[in-house]
N, C-alpha and C positions, 0 to 999 in steps of 0.2 A: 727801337723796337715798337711794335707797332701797342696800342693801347689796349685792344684786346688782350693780346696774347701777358702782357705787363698784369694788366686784371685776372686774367686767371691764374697764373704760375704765383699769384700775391695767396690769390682764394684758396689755390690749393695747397701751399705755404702753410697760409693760416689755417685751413683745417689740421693739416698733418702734427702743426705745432701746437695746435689746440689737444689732439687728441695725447701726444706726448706725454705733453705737459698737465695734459689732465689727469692722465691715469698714476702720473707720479706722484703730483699732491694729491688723489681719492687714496694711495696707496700709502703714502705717506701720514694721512687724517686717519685713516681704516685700521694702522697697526699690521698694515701686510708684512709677513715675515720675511719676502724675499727683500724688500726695500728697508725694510728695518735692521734686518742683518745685517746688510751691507753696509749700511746706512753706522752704524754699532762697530761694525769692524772696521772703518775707516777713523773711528777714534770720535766720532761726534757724541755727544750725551743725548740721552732720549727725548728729554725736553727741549731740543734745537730742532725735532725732528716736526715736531708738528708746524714752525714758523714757515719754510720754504712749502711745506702743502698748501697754508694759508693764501701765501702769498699767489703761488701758480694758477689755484682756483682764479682767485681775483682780478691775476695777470689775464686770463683767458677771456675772464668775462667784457675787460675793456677790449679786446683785439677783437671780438666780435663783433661788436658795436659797429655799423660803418659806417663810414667818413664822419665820425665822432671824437673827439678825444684824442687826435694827432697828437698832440703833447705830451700828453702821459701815452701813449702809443710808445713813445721815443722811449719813457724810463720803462716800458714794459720789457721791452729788446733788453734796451740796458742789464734790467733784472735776468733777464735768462742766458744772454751771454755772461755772466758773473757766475750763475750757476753751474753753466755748463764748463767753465776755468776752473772752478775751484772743483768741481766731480772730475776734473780733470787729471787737475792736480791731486789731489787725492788719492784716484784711483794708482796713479803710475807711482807716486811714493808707496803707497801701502799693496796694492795688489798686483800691479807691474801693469808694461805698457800692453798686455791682452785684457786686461779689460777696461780700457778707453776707449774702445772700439764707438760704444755706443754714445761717448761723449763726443768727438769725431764725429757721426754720424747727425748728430741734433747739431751742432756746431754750423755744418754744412748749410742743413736745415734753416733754421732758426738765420743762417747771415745771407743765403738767398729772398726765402721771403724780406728781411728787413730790406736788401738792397730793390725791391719791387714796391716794399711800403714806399721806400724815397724817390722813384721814380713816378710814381701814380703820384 
């Protein structure tokens, strides 16, 4: 694949998964009720809720960094593939498999850009 096209489908990867990821942990830091509900009714206690917001910000701010911090790049992925398993899992134990959809859909995400991080 030619290096162009590898560079943008990475950039547009990384925005898409930035803005994701962003708006979960702003939402998750903020006390949004739709992410907190959910969040509650999947059985996690409120005070686990703020740690993955943390972390997301954090995650997003290394992935924008570029051609920086390839290494922790790597545990970034890491981090959010874990995420998106465990909201996976989660969601299909306690709410059924319609609402995975959007974990499925970041899954996607999230393993296309990574497989363009490893190619660039």
């Amino acid at each position: 694949m030619n290096h162009k096209v590898v560079n943008a489908i990475y950039w547009t990867g990384i925005a898409l998964t930035s803005l994701w990821f962003g708006t979960s942990g702003i939402c998750e830091l903020t006390n949004n009720p739709l992410v907190w509900n959910i969040t509650l009714q999947l059985g996690y206690p409120p005070h686990f809720i703020y740690i993955p917001g943390v972390a997301k910000l954090s995650g997003i701010a290394v992935l924008l960094i570029p051609n920086k911090l390839n290494r922790l790049k790597e545990w970034v992925f890491a981090g959010m593939f874990f995420d998106i398993i465990f909201a996976f899992g989660s969601k299909l134990a306690v709410l059924g498999a319609a609402a995975t959809v959007d974990a499925v859909i970041a899954y996607i995400m999230v393993g296309v850009t990574y497989l363009m991080f490893r190619k660039r």
